[in-house]
C-alpha positions in Angstrom: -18.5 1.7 17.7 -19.6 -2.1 17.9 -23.1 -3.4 17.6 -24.2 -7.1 17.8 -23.8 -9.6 19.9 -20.7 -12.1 20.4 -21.8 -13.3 16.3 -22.0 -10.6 14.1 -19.9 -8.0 16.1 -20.1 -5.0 13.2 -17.3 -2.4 13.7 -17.4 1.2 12.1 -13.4 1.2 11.9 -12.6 1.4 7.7 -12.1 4.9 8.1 -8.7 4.2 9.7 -5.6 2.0 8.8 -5.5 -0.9 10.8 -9.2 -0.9 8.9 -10.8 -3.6 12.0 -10.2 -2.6 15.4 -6.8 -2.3 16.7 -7.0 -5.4 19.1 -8.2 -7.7 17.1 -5.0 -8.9 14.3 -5.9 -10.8 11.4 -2.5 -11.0 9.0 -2.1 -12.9 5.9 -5.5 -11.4 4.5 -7.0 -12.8 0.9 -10.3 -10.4 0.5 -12.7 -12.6 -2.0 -16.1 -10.7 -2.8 -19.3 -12.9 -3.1 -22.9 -11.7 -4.0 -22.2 -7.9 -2.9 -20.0 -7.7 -0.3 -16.2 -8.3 0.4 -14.9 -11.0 2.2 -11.2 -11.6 4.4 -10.0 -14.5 5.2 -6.8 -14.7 7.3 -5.3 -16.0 9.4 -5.4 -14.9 13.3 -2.7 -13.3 15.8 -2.7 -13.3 19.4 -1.5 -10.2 21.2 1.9 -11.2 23.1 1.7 -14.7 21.2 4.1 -15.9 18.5 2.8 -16.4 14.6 -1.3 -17.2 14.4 -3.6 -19.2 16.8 -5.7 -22.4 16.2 -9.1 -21.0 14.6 -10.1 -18.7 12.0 -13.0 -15.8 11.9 -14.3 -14.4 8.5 -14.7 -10.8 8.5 -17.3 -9.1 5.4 -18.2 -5.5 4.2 -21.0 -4.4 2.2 -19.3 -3.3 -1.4 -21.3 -0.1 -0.7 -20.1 0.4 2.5 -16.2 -0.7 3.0 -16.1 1.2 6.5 -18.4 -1.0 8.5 -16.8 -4.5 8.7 -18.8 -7.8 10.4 -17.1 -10.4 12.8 -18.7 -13.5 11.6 -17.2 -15.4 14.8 -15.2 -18.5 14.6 -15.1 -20.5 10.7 -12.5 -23.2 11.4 -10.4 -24.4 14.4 -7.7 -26.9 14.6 -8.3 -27.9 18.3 -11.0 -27.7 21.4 -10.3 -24.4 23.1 -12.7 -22.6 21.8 -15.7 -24.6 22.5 -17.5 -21.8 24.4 -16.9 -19.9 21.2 -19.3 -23.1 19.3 -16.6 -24.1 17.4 -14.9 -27.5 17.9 -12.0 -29.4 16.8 -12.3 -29.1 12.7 -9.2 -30.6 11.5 -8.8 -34.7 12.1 -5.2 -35.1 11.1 -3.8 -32.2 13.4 -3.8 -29.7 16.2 -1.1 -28.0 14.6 -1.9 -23.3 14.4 -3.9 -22.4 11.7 -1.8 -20.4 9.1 -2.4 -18.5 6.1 -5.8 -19.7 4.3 -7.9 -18.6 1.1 -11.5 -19.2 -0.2 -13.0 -20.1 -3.3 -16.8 -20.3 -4.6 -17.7 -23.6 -6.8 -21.6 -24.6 -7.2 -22.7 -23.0 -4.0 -20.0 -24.4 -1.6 -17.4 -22.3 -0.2 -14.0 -23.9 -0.3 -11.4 -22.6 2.5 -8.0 -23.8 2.1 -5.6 -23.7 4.9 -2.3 -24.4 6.1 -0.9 -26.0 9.3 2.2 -25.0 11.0 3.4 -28.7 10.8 3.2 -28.3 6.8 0.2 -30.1 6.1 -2.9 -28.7 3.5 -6.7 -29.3 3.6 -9.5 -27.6 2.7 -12.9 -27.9 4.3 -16.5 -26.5 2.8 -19.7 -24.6 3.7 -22.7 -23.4 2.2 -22.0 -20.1 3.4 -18.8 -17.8 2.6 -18.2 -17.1 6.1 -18.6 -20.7 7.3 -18.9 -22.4 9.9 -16.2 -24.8 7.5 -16.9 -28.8 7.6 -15.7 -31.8 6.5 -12.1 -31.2 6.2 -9.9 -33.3 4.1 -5.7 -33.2 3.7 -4.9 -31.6 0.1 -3.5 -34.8 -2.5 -1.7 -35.4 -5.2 -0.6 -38.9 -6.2 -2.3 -40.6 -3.2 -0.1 -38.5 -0.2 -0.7 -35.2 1.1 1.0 -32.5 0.5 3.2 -30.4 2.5 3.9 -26.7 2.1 2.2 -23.0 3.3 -0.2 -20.0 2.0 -2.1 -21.9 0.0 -4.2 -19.8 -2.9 -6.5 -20.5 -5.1 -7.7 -19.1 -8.6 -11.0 -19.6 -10.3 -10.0 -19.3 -13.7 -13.5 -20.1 -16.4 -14.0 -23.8 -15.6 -10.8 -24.4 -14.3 -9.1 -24.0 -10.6 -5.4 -23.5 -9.8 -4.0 -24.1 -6.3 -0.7 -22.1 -5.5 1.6 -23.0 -2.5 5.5 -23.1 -1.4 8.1 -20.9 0.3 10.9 -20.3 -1.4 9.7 -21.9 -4.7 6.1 -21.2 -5.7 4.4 -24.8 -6.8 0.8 -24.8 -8.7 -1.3 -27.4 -9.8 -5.1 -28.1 -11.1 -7.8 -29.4 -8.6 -9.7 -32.1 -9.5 -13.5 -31.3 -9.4 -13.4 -33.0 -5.8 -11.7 -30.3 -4.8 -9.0 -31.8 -2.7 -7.4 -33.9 -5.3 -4.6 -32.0 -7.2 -4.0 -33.1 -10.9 -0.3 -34.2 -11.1 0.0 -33.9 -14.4 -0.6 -30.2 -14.2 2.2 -29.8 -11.6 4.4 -27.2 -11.8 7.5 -27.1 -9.8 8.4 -23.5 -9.4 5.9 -20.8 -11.3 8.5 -18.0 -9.8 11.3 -18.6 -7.4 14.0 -17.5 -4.7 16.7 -18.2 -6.8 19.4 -16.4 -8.1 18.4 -14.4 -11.2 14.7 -15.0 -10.4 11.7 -12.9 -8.7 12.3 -12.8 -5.2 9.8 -14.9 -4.1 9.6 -15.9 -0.2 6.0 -17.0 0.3 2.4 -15.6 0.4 1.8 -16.3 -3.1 -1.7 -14.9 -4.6 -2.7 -15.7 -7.9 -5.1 -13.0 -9.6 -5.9 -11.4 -13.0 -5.8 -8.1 -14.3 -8.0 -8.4 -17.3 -6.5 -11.5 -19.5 -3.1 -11.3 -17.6 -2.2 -13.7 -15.1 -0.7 -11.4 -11.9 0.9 -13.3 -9.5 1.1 -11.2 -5.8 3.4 -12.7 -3.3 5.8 -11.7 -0.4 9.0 -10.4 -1.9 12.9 -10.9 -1.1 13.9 -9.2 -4.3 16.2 -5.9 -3.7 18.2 -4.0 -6.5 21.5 -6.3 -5.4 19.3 -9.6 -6.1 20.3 -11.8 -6.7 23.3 -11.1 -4.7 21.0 -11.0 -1.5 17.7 -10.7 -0.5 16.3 -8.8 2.2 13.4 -9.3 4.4 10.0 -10.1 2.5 8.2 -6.6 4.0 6.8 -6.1 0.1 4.0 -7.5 -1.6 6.0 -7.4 -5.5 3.7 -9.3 -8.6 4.7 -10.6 -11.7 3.0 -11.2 -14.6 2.2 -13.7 -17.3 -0.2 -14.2 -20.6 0.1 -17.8 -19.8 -1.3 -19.3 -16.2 2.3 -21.5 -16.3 4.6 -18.2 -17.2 7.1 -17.4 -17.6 6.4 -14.9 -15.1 8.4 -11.0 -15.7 9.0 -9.2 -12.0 7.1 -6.2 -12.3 8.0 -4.5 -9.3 6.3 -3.5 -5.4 2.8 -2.9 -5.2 3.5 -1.8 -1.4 6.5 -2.7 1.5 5.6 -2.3 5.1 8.7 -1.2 6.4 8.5 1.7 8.7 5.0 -0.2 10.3 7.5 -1.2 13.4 11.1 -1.2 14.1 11.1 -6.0 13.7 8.4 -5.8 10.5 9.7 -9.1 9.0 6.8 -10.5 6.8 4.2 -9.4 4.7 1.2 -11.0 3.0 -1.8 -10.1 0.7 -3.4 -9.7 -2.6 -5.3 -7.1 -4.8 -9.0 -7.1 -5.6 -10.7 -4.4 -7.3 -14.2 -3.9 -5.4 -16.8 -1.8 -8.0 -14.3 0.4 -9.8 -11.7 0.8 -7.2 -8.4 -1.5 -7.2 -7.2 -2.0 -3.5 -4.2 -4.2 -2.3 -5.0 -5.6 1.6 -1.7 -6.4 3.2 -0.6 -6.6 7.1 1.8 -4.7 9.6 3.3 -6.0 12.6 2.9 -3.8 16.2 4.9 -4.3 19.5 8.3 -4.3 18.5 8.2 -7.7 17.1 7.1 -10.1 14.0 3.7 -10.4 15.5 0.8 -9.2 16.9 -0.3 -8.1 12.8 -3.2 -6.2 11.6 -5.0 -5.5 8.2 -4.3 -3.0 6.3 -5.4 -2.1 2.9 -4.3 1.1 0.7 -6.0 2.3 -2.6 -3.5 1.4 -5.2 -3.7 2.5 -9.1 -4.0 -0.2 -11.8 -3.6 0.5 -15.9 -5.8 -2.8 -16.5 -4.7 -2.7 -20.4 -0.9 -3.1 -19.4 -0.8 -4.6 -16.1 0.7 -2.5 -14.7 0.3 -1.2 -11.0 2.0 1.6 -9.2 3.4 1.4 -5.9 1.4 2.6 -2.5 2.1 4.3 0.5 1.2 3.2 3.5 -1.5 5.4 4.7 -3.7 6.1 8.0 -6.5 6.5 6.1 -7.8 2.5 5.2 -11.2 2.8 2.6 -11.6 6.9 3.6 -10.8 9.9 1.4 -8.6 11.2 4.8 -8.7 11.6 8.5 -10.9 14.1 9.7 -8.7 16.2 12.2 -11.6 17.1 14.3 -12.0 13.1 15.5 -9.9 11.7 18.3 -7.5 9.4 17.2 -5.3 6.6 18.9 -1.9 6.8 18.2 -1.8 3.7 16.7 -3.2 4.7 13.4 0.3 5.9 13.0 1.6 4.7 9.5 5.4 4.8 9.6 6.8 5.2 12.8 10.8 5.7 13.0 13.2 6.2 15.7 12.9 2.5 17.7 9.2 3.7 18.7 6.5 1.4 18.1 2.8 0.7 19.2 1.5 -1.5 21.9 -1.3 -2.3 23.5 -1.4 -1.0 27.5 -3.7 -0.5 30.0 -6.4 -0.5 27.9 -5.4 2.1 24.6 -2.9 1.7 22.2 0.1 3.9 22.9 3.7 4.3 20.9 6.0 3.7 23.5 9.8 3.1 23.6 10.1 7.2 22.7 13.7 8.7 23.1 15.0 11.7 21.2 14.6 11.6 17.8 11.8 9.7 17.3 8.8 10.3 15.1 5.2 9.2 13.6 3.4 10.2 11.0 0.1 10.1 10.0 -1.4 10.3 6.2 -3.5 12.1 6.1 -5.5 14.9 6.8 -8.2 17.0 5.5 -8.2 20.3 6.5 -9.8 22.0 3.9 -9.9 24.0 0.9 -9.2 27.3 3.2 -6.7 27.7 6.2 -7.2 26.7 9.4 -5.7 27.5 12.8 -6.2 24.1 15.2 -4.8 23.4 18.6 -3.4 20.2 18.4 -3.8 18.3 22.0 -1.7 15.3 22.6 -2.4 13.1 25.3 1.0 11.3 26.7 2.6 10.1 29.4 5.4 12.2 30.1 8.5 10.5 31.8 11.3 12.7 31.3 11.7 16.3 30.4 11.2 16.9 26.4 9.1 18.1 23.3 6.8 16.9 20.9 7.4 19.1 17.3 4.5 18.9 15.3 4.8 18.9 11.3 2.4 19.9 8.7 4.0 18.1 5.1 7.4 18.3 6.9 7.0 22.3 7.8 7.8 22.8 11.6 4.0 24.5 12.8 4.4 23.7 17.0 6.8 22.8 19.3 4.9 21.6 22.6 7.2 21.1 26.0 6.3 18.5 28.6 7.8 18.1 31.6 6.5 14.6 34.4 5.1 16.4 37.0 3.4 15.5 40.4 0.5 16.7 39.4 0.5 14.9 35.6 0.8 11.6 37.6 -2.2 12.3 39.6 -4.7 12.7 36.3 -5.7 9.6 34.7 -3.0 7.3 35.7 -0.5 9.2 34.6 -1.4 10.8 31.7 -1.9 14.6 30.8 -2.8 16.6 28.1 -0.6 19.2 25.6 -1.6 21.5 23.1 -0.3 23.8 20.8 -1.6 25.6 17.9 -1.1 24.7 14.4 -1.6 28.1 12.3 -2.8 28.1 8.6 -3.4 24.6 7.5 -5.0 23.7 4.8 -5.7 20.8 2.5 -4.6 17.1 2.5 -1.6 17.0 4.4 1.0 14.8 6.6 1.0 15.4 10.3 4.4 13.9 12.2 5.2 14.3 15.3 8.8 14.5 16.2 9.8 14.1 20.4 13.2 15.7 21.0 15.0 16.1 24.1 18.8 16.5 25.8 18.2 13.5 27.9 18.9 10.1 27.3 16.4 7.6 27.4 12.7 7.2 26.9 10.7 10.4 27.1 7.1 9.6 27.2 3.9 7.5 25.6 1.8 8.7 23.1 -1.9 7.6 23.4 -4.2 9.9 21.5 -4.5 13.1 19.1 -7.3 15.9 19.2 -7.6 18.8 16.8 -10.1 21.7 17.5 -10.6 24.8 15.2 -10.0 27.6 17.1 
């Protein structure tokens, strides 16, 4: 559902995870709230196109209402192109993409900062949270620019701390212009790559869990670390009584991998919106690094210790569960294994690159307090002979055969319709889909999921 016009686009898509619609990709998401509703400011991928693109858009929720999310249109951009858009060149000192940015509130001016993809800071300011952002200015301390990404920022009383690096994690005071960092207050490396250290790669987000300082950022750190690190896919945190540390590794708050087979990166923070603690994070789609969406699980905070327990990745985004009786594109999948992974194709949002073996599931379901017996309808594109076993909480419940035949080809481009019944269900529960077959080779496209009572 979208009302509005080209501003203001509104979008009744937080009942699923991706929680904004599936072709539009904002990774790198900081969610701020400011008089009553929540605010997420990201950065912005291209379908097909490599890491970001040269402007920003600022997407809000009501707190009340975290399933219907506004597209305030274009806040910043970096060069001309999107002048029909009315947004022009915002940045003076370069045309460089528009990477990872954050938001902060200080006497009625809204603060964005932002990275470049040729390492330069700035920050530019509206009256409004979701822009449009003016009056840009490079970020300094003593006299030069800096030079870094992922800039954060906390608000901490009277004073504000500015977080950046890869690799190292540097943080120093703003000045009350805003743009001026206080070298005095510089500090080098707050948490760090380095052996015997957290893990830290980049992404950092500084927050606070009551009168702890919790520091979220994209994670390296594996059991073996410092031997080696492995690919930052998890948002980890460590904590501190003191805003300059030390800083004790806590642990993952959530990891991405299993979003698609070349996940690489991930990127986020945690906010707690009324009485609800929620980490927003991102997943990559198309069998690449890119092309990432929002995401955002429910995650469980003991406030006293600061102390938060891992997520799973979920279908579900700010809903209690799926309702099984809605149609829903395949790419709400949440771990999809195999070498399978979701596109976008003519038009809908299939898992292609199926061969034997390969699976998605989908978390979850509510069917109920009593059991149900649903046909399950899948709509694919079959291209070699096969089936599709269908999983209730890992119990087998179908096994549906397809088979391309001259007459599937003929129905909507290709793509036909199986069913299969799934008896006595009940309750929250994991659907996966499992496609097996003798052949070699990919089988078939998954585009979309129907349930009916029967």
């Amino acid at each position: 559902m979208i009302t509005g016009g080209f501003y203001g686009k509104k979008y009744a898509t937080g009942f699923h995870n991706p929680f904004l619609p599936l072709d539009i990709y904002i990774p790198d998401g900081e969610p701020k709230v400011f008089d009553g509703r929540v605010y997420l400011y990201g950065s912005k991928d291209v379908f097909g196109g490599e890491y970001c693109c040269h402007k920003y858009h600022v997407y809000s929720a009501d707190v009340e209402d975290l399933q219907h999310w506004t597209d305030h249109g274009p806040a910043l951009a970096s060069t001309d192109e999107y002048a029909d858009e009315g947004i022009m060149d915002g940045v003076p000192w370069s045309d460089g993409l528009l990477w990872a940015p954050d938001v902060v509130e200080r006497d009625g001016w809204y603060y964005l900062y932002f990275c470049l993809s040729d390492g330069t800071e700035g920050v530019a300011k509206s009256r409004k949270p979701y822009g449009p952002f003016t009056d840009a200015r490079q970020i300094l301390m003593n006299g030069e620019p800096i030079f870094g990404i992922d800039p954060s920022v906390l608000k901490d009383g009277e004073d504000y701390y500015y977080t950046w690096g890869q690799g190292n994690c540097h943080m120093a005071k703003l000045k009350d212009d805003m743009y001026t960092l206080d070298e005095t207050t510089y500090a080098e490396a707050l948490i760090s790559h380095e052996d015997g250290c957290q893990g830290f790669h980049e992404g950092s987000s500084l927050r606070k869990i009551g009168d702890t300082y919790c520091l979220v950022y994209a994670s390296e750190y594996t059991k073996e670390y410092p031997n080696r690190g492995g690919a930052p896919t998890k948002l980890d945190y460590a904590v501190s009584k003191n805003v300059y540390g030390p800083y004790e590794y806590r642990g993952t708050i959530i990891d991405n991998t299993g979003v698609d087979p070349s996940t690489w990166n991930n990127h986020g923070s945690i906010i707690r919106i009324k009485d609800q603690w929620y980490v927003f994070y991102h997943g990559s789609s198309g069998n690449r690094k890119y092309n990432r969406r929002a995401r955002v699980e429910r995650i469980c905070v003991d406030e006293k210790n600061a102390v938060i327990a891992q997520a799973q990745m979920t279908s579900t985004g700010f809903a209690d569960a799926l309702d099984p009786g809605e149609q829903l594109d395949a790419a709400y999948g949440c771990q999809v294994l195999g070498g399978a992974y979701f596109t976008e194709k003519e038009g809908g949002f299939p898992m292609v690159n199926i061969t034997s073996g390969c699976s998605v599931s989908y978390r979850y379901f509510d069917y109920g307090t009593e059991a149900q017996h649903r046909e399950i309808e899948l709509e694919i594109r079959a291209l070699q002979d096969g089936t599709a076993v269908i999983l209730v909480n890992g119990e087998k419940k179908a096994e549906i055969a397809f088979a391309p035949t001259q007459e599937d080809q003929m129905q909507k481009g290709g793509l036909t319709r199986i069913r299969g019944m799934l008896n006595g269900v009940s309750g929250k529960a994991e659907l996966t889909i499992r496609f097996e077959s003798q052949k070699p080779g990919e089988l078939a496209e998954l585009y979309r999921i129907r349930q009916a009572v029967r």
